[in-house]
C-alpha positions in Angstrom: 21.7 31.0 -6.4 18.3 32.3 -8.0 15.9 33.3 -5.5 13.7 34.9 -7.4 10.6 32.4 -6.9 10.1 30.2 -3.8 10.7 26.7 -6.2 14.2 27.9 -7.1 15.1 28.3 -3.8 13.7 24.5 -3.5 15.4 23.2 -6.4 18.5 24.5 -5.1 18.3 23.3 -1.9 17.1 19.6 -2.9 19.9 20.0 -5.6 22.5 20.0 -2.5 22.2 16.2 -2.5 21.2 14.2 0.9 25.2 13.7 2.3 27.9 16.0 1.4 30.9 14.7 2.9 31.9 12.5 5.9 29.7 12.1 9.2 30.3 15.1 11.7 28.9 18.2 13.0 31.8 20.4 11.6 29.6 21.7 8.0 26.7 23.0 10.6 28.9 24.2 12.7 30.6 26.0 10.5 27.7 27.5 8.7 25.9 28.3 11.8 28.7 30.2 13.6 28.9 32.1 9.7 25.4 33.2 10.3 25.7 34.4 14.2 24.5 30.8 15.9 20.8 31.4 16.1 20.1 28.0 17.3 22.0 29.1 20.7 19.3 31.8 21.1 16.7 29.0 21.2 15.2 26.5 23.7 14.2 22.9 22.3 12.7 20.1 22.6 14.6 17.7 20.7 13.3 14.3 19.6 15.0 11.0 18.0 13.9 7.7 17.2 12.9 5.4 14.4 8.8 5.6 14.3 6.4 8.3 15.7 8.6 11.2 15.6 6.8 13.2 13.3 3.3 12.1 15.2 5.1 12.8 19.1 6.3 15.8 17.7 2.8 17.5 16.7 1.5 16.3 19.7 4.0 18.1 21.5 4.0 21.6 19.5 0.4 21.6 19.6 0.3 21.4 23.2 2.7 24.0 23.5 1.1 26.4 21.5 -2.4 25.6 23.3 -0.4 26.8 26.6 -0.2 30.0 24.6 3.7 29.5 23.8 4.9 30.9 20.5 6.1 27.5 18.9 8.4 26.6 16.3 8.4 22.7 14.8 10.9 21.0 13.0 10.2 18.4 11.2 11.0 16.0 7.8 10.5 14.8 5.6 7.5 16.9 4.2 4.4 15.0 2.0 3.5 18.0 -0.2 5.1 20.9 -0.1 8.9 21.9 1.7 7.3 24.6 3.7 5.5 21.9 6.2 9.0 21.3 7.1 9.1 24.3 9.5 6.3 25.8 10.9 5.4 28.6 13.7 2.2 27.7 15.7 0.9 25.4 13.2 1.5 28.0 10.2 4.3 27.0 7.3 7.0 29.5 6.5 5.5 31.8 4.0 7.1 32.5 0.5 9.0 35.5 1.3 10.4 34.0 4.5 11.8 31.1 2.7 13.2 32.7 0.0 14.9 35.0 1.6 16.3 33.2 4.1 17.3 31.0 1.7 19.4 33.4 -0.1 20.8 34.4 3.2 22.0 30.9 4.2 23.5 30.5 0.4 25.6 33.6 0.8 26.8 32.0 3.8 27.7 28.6 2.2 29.9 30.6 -0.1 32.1 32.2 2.2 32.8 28.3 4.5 35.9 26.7 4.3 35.2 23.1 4.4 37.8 20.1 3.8 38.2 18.7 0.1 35.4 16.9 -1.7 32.7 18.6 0.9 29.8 20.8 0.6 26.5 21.8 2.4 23.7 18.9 2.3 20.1 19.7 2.0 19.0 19.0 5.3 22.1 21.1 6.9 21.5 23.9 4.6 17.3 23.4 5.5 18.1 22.8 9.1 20.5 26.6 9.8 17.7 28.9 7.4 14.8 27.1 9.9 16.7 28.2 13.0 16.9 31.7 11.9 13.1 31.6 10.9 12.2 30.3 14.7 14.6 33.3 15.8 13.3 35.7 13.8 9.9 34.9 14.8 10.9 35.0 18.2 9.8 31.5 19.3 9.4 30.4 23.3 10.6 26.7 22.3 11.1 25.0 19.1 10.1 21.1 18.9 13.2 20.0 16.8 12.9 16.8 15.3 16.2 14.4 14.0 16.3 14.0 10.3 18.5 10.7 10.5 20.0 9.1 13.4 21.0 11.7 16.3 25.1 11.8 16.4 25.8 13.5 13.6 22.1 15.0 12.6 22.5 18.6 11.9 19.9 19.2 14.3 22.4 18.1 17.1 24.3 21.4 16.9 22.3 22.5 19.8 24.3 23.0 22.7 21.2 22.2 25.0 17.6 21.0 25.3 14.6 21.1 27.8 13.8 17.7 27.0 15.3 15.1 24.8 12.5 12.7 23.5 13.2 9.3 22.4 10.3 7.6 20.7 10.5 3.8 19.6 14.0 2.7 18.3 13.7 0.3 15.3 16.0 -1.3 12.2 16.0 1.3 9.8 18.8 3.3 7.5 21.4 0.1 8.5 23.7 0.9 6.0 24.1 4.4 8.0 23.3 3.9 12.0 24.2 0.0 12.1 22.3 -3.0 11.8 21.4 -4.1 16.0 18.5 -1.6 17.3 21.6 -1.8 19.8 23.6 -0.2 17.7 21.4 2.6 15.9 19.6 3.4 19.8 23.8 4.6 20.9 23.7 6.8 17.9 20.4 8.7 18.4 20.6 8.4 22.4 23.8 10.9 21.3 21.5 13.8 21.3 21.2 13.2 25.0 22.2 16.8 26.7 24.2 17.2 30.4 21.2 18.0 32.8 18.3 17.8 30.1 15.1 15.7 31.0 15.0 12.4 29.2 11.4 11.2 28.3 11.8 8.0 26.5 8.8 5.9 24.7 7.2 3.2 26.9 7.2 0.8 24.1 10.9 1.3 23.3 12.5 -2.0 22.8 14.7 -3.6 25.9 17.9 -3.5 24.0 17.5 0.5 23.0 16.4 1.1 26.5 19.5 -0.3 27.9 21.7 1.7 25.8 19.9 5.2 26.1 19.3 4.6 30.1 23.7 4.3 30.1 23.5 7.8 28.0 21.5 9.6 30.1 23.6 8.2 33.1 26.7 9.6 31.2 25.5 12.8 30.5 24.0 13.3 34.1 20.7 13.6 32.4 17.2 12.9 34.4 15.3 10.1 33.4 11.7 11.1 33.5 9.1 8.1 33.3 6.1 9.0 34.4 3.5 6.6 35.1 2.1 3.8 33.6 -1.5 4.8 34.2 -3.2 4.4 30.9 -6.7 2.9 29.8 -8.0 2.8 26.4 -11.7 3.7 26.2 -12.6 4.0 22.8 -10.4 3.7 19.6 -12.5 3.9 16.2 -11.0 5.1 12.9 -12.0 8.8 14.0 -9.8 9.0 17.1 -8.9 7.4 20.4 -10.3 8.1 23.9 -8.1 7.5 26.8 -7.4 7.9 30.4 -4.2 9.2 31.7 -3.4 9.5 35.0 -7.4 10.3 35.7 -7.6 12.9 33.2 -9.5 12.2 29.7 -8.0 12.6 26.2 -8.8 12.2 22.5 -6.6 12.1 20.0 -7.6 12.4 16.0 -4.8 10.2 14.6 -6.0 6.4 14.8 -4.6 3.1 15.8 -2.7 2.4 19.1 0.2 3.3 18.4 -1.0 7.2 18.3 -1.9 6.2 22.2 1.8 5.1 22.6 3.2 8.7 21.0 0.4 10.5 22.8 1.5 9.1 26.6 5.4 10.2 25.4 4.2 13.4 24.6 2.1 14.1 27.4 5.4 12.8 29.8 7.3 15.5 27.6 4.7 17.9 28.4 5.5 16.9 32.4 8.9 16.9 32.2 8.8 20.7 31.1 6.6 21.7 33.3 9.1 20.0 36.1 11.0 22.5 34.5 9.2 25.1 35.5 7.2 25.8 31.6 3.5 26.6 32.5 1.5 24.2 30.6 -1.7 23.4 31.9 -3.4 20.2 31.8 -5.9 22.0 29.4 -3.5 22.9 27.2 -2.5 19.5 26.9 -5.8 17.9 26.4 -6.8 21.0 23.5 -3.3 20.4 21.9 -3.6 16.4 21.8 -7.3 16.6 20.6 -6.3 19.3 17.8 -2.7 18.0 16.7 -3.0 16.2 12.9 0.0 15.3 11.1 -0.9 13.8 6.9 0.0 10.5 6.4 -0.9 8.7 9.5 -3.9 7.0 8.9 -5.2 10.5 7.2 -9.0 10.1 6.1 -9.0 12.0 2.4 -12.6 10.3 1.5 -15.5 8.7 3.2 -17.1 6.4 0.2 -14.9 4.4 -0.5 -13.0 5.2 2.6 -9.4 6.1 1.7 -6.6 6.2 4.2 -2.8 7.4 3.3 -0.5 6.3 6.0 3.6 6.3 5.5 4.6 3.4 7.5 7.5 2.2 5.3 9.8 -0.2 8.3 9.0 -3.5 9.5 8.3 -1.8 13.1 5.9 1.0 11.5 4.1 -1.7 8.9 3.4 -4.0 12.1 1.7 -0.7 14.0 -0.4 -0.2 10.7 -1.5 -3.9 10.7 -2.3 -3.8 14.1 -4.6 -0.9 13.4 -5.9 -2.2 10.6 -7.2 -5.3 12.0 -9.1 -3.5 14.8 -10.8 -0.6 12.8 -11.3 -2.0 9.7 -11.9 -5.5 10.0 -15.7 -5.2 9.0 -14.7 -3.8 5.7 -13.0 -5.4 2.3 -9.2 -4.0 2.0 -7.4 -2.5 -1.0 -4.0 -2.0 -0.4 -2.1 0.2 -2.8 2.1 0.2 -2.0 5.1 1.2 -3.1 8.7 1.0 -1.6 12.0 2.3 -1.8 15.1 -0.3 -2.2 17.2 0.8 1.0 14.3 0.0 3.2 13.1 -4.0 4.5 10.9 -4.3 2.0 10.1 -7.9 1.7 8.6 -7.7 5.3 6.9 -4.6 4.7 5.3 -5.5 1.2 4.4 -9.3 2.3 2.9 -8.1 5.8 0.5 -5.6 4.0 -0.4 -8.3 1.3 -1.4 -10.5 4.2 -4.2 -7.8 5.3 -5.7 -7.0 2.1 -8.1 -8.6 0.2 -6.9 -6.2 -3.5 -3.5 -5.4 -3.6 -2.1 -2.5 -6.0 1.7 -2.6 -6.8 2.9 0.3 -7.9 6.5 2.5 -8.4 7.1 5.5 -5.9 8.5 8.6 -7.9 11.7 8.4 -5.6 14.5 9.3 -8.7 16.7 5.9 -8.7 15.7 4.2 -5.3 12.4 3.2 -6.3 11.6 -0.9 -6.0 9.6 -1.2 -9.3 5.9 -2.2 -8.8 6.9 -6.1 -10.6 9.3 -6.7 -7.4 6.5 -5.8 -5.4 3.7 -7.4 -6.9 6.0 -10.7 -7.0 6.3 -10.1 -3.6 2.7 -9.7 -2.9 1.7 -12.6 -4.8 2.9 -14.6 -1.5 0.1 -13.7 0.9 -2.6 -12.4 -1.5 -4.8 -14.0 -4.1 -5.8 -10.9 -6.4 -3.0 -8.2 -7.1 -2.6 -5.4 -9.4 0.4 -4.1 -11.2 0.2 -0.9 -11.6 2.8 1.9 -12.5 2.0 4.7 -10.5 -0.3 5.6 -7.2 -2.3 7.7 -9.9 -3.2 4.8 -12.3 -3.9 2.3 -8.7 -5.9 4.7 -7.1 -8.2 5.1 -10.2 -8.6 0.7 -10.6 -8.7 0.5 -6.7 -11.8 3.4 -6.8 -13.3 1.8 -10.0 -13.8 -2.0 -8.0 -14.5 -1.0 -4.8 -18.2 -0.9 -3.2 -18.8 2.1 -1.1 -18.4 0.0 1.9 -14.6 -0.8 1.3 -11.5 0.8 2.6 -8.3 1.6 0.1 -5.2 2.0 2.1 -2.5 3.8 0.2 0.8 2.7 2.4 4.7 2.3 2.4 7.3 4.8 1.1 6.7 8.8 2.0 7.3 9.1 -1.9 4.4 7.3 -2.6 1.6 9.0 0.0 2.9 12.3 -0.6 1.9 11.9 -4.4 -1.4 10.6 -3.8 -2.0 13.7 -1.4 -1.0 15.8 -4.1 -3.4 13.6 -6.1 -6.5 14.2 -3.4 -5.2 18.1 -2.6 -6.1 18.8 -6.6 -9.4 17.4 -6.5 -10.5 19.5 -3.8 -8.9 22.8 -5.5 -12.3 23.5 -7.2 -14.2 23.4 -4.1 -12.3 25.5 -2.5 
């Protein structure tokens, strides 16, 4: 492997494909025990679920490291650039780090013995060179978040956690975790630890509550709640107020939904302390008013106002409409999407056409699982008068910014692939000013 530059330690890694074999633990395990378990020298809070991972997540780590905890967080899939992926106290692994811990983890992979037709995948291979970075660094806790599903995620080599955090369980990767929320809640409830605290999402769905209440019964887990004590007093496209059990928060990331993650972190936050973790309720209001994650309803201009958000399930599009009609009703939409083929995308595009008044179909650059911006401008065509075909987020951006009055709002939504270009789109604009 060729580590001479950070990007060939990238390439490599992305070059390891997404699976590698058959479902199981036994590649991690084996590569992990090769270099000396670090994730046993490590205390986590691990989280699972189909939507506001990656949001519940920063919440949490950001709370944590308010309390003055050194904190590691896991997280994927990255908009930008593969260091976001794993970060200590908010900072992404340098150059050095990763490249040399990449070279470590490859010289491992070399020496495994795995069965016939099997390799290291990317996110296994990603997953052991971040839990030597959090020992190295000598993190308190690391906020680990699932890549895919929970049973056989990499991340579930971890023999225990503090708290095992279940946000909102939704249809998504079928082909994978099964097609009943049912179904895909018993695989990620499967990263429920003997004796952990469970904190699981208020808004999870009856039929994955059911299922991950049995689990933590199984595993003799606690079930930790919390209350229900929550009033909304102010939610604008800069943030939300609220009142939690009489204590007052803000959080930057709009839309109600970001309420929903913010009460499961701030239960996580509870459970840990019940655990005997000093995190004071200052800590957790700093860390909730401070936490930003890109692509959530991220603000990259004022005039036109342009929002990237990554909702790309039927459960995550129907939180982004939500939000949309509340804090942006007074303005004229353009929607600019693109989706993948292996997610709902008929839903998805047609409930986003329905909100906008200009609708942009474009391609994301996602290699061969890109739905081309025809099928989704056909599809768009259902619920909205004026649409665009466009081929790439680059070429709808610049029509969407050439018609809209300063007073409009272009949403760029659906597939990761697609935000995370227009961010690198908006990141080299403001290069110069920097």
């Amino acid at each position: 492997m060729d580590t001479d530059t950070p990007q060939t330690a990238i390439d490599h890694i992305h070059a390891l494909g997404r699976f590698s074999g058959a479902p199981g633990l036994h590649r991690i395990r084996a590569l992990c025990a090769a270099l000396g378990d670090p994730q046993d020298k490590l205390r986590f809070v691990h989280l699972a679920g189909t939507n506001g991972k990656g949001s519940t997540a920063c919440m949490i780590a950001s709370a944590l490291q308010a309390a003055g905890l050194r904190t590691g967080l896991y997280t994927s899939p990255y908009l930008v650039q593969f260091h976001e992926r794993i970060r200590v106290d908010g900072a992404t692994i340098p150059d050095g780090d990763l490249t040399r811990l990449a070279a470590q983890v490859a010289q491992a992979c070399r020496g495994l013995t795995l069965p016939a037709g099997e390799s290291i995948g990317a996110f296994e291979f990603t997953t052991a060179l971040a839990f030597l970075y959090y020992v190295e660094q000598s993190c308190d806790i690391v906020v680990l978040e699932t890549g895919l599903g929970g049973r056989y995620d990499a991340t579930n080599i971890i023999r225990a956690s503090e708290v095992c955090v279940l946000t909102p369980i939704a249809r998504d990767h079928m082909a994978v975790l099964g097609d009943t929320v049912a179904a895909i809640a018993g695989e990620k409830a499967a990263i429920i630890k003997p004796a952990s605290a469970v904190v699981c999402a208020g808004d999870q769905p009856p039929a994955a509550q059911i299922v991950l209440r049995r689990a933590c019964d199984a595993q003799g887990a606690v079930w930790y709640t919390g209350t229900p004590d929550c009033r909304v007093l102010r939610s604008t496209i800069e943030g939300t107020a609220f009142l939690y059990e009489g204590q007052g928060y803000t959080i930057a990331m709009p839309g109600r939904h970001q309420v929903g993650n913010a009460l499961t972190a701030l239960r996580s936050l509870a459970a840990l302390r019940e655990r005997g973790w000093t995190i004071p309720v200052e800590a957790a209001v700093r860390g909730l008013a401070r936490a930003r994650l890109p692509g959530r309803l991220e603000r990259v201009c004022d005039q036109p106002l342009i929002l990237l958000d990554g909702a790309h399930n039927a459960a995550g599009v129907e939180a982004l409409a939500a939000a949309v009609d509340e804090l942006l009703r007074m303005r004229r939409l353009h929607v600019i999407m693109g989706m993948v083929r292996d997610k709902e995308y008929e839903v998805c595009v047609r409930r986003m056409a329905q909100c906008a008044d200009v609708f942009y179909a474009c391609m994301p650059p996602a290699d061969d699982r890109g739905l081309s911006e025809h099928m989704v401008a056909a599809l768009a065509e259902q619920a909205c008068d004026e649409v665009y075909d466009c081929r790439t987020v680059g070429e709808a951006l610049a029509q969407a910014i050439g018609r809209a009055a300063p007073r409009d709002c272009i949403l760029v939504c659906g597939s990761l692939f697609l935000v995370g270009e227009a961010e690198k789109i908006f990141h080299a604009r403001q290069k110069p000013a920097e």
